[in-house]
C-alpha positions as CSV (number, residue, x, y, z in Angstrom):
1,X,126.9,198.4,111.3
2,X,129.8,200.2,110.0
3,X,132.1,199.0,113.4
4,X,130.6,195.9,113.2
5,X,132.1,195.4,109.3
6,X,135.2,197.1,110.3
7,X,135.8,194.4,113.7
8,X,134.7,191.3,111.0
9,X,137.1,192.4,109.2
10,X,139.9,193.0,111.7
11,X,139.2,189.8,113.1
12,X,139.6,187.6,109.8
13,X,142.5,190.0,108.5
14,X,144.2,188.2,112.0
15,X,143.1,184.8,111.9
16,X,144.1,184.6,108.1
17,X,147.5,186.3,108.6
18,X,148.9,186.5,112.3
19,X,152.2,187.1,111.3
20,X,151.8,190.2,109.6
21,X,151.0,193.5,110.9
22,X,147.7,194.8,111.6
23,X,146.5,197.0,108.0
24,X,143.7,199.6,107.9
25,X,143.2,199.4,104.5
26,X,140.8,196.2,104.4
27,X,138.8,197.6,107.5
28,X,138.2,200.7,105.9
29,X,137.3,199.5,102.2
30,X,134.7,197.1,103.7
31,X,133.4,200.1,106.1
32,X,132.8,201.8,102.7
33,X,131.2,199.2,100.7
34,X,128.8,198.8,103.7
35,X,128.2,202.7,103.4
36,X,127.1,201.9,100.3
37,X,125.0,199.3,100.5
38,X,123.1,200.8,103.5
39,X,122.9,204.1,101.6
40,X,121.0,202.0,98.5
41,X,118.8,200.1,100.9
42,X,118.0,203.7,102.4
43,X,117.2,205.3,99.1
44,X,115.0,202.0,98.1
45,X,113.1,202.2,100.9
46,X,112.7,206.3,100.5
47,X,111.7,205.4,97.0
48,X,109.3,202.1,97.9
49,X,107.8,203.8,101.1
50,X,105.4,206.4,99.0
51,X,104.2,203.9,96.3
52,X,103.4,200.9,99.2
53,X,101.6,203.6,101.0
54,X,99.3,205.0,98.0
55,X,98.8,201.3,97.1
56,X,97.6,200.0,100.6
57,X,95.4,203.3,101.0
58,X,94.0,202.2,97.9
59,X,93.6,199.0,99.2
60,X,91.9,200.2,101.8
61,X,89.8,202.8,100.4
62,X,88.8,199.5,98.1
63,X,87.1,197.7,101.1
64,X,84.8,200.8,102.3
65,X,81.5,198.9,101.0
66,X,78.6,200.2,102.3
67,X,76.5,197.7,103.5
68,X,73.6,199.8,102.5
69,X,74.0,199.7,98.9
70,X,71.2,196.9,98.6
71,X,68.8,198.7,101.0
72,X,68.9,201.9,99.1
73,X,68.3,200.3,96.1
74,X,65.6,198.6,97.4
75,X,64.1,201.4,98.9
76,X,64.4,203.7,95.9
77,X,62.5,201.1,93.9
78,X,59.7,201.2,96.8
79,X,59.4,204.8,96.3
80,X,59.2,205.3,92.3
81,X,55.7,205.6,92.1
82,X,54.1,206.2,95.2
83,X,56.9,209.3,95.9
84,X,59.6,209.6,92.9
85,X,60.8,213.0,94.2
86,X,62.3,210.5,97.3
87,X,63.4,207.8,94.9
88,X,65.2,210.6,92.4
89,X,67.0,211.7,95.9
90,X,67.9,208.4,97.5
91,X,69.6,207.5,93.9
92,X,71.4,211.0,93.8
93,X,72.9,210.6,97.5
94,X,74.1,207.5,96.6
95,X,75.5,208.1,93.2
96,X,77.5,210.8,95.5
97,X,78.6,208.5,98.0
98,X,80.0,206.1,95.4
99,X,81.9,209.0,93.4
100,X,83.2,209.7,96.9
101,X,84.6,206.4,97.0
102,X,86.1,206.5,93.6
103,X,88.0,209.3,94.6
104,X,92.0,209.6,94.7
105,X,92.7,207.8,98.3
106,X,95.9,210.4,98.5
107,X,93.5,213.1,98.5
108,X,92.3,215.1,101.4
109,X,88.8,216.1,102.2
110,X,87.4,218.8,104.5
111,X,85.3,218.3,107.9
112,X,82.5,220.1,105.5
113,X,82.6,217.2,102.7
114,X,82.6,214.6,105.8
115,X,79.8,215.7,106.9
116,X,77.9,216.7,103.8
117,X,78.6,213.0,102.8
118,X,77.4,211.6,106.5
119,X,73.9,213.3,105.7
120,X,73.4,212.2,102.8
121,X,74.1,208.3,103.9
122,X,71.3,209.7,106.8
123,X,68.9,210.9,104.4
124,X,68.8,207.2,102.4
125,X,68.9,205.7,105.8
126,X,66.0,207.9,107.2
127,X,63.7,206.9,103.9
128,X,64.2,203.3,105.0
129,X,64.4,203.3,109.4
130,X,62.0,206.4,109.3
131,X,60.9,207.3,112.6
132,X,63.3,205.0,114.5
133,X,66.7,206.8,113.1
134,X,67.2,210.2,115.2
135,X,70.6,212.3,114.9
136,X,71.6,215.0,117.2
137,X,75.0,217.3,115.7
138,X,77.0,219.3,117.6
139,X,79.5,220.8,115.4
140,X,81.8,222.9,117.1
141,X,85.0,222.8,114.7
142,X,86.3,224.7,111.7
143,X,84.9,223.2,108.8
144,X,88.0,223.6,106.4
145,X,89.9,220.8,109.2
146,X,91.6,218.7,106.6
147,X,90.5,215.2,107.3
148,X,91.2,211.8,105.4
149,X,88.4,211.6,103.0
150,X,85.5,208.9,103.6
151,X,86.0,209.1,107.9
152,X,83.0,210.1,109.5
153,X,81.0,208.5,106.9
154,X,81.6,205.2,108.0
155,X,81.2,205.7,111.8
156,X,77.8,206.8,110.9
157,X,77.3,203.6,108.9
158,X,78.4,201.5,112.1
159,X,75.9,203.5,114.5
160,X,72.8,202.8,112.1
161,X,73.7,199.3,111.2
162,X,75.0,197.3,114.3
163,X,73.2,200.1,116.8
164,X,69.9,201.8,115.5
165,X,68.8,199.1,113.2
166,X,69.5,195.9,115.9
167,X,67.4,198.0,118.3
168,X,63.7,197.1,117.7
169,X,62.7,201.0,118.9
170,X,65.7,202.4,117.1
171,X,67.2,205.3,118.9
172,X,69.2,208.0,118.5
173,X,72.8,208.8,116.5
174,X,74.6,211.8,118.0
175,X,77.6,213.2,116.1
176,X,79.6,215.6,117.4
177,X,83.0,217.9,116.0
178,X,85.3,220.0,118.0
179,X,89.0,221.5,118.7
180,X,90.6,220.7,122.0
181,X,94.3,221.6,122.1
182,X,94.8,221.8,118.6
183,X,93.3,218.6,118.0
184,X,90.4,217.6,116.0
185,X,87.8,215.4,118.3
186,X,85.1,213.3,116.3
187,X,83.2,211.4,118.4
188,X,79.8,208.9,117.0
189,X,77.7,207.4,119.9
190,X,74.3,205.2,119.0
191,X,72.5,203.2,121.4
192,X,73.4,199.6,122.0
193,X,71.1,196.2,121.3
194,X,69.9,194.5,124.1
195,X,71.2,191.3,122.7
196,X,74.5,192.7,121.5
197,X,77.4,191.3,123.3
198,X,81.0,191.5,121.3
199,X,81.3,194.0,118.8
200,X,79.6,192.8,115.8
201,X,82.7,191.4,112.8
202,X,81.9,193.4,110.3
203,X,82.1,196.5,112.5
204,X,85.3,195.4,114.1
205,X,86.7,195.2,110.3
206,X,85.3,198.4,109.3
207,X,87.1,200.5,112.6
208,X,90.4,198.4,111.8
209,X,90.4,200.1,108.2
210,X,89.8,203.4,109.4
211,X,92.8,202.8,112.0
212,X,95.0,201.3,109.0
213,X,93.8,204.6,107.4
214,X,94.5,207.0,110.3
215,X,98.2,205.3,110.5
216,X,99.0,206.0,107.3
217,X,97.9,209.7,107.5
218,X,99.1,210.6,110.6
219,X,101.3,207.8,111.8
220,X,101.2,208.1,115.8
221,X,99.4,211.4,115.9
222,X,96.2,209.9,115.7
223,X,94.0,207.3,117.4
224,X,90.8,205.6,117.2
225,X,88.9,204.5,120.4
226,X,86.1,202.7,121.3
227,X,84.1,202.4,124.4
228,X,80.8,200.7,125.6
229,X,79.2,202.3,128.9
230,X,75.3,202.9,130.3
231,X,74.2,201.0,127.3
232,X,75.7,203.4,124.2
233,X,78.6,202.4,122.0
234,X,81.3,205.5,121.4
235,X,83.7,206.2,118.8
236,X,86.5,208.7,119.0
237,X,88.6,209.4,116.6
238,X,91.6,212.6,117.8
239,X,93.4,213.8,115.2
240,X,95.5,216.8,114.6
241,X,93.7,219.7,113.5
242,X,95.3,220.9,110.0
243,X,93.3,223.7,107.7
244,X,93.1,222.9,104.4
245,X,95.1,224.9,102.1
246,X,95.0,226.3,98.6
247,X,95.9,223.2,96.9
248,X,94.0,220.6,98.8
249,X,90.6,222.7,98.7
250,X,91.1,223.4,94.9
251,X,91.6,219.1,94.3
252,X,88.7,218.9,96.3
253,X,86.7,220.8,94.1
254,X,87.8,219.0,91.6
């Protein structure tokens, strides 16, 4: 950009005056005004980059509605009198799941918060599906991996609404954690619908968020995939693996 200025320069310095000999000084005083200006741009954008970033997590974080909200309701108020114990739990797992979502975005959580908050969405889910909602976990990773908070949660969302519930006989959710090369593998598989064809919208908006969401964590270092094979529906999620440290776990607690 700076050669370019300098050769603009050059070349109108000649057009405007061919008689006279060729000066450095204009050449050189535009190369440094266009230092300047690129070096303010560069410091906006350093400046801009953190704040659009917080603000579109936000955004983000925002959208996670679980489509259960209704349901749990509904089945809490089912269970106040014939089994209030089940009602006074189905309202405390969801008042946790909401303060999870009111957390700071910015914030990281812990493979052991993921998946404390995935059972709980199972144990509301279980009051309502009953017999047809089966999980299987194999959990073979460190459970202070630092994680983006509100991840797993949803997958497990996904595999009950547009997989066990569509399925007259229900099925069975398996959920599985573990470290391959120093990455992080979470992986969600639930059966598939007879009927289902394309990916249902609302799933295909919820896995776009948590892609948005992995971007602006990790930028290139982490991917979401999706796969359809021998009639179950699988979500991996590779990430790099990243302890928690002293700071994070104590704003966790918090």
């Amino acid at each position: 950009m700076l050669a370019l200025c300098m050769a603009c320069v050059l070349v109108q310095d000649r057009l405007l005056n061919p008689l006279e000999l060729p000066r450095l000084d204009r050449p050189l005083l535009a190369a440094l005004l266009a230092w300047l200006l690129l070096h303010y741009f560069s410091l906006r954008q350093r400046a801009l980059s953190p704040a659009l970033g917080e603000a579109r997590l936000a955004a983000l974080q925002a959208r996670i509605r679980p489509h259960f909200l209704f349901n749990s309701l509904n089945a809490a108020i089912a269970l106040i009198r014939s089994r209030p114990e089940k009602a006074e739990m189905v309202l405390e797992n969801l008042a946790d799941l909401f303060r999870a979502q009111m957390a700071d975005p910015g914030h990281a959580s812990s493979l052991e918060r993921e998946i404390e908050l995935a059972r709980m969405y199972l144990a509301i889910e279980s009051e309502r599906l009953g017999q047809r909602l089966n999980v299987v976990w194999d959990i073979q990773a460190a459970l202070d991996a630092s994680l983006p908070p509100l991840l797993l949660q949803p997958l497990v969302e996904n595999a009950v609404h547009h997989g066990v519930e569509r399925c007259g006989a229900g099925g069975e959710i398996r959920i599985r954690a573990q470290l391959k090369s120093g990455q992080l593998l979470l992986s969600v598989s639930n059966p598939l619908a007879a009927e289902a064809g394309e990916p249902h919208r609302g799933n295909r908006i919820a896995l776009d968020n948590l892609r948005e969401r992995l971007e602006l964590f990790y930028d290139a270092e982490a991917s979401l995939q999706v796969a359809a094979a021998d009639g179950q529906y699988h979500t991996l999620i590779r990430l790099p693996y990243r302890p928690l440290s002293r700071q994070q776990q104590s704003a966790l607690l918090h």
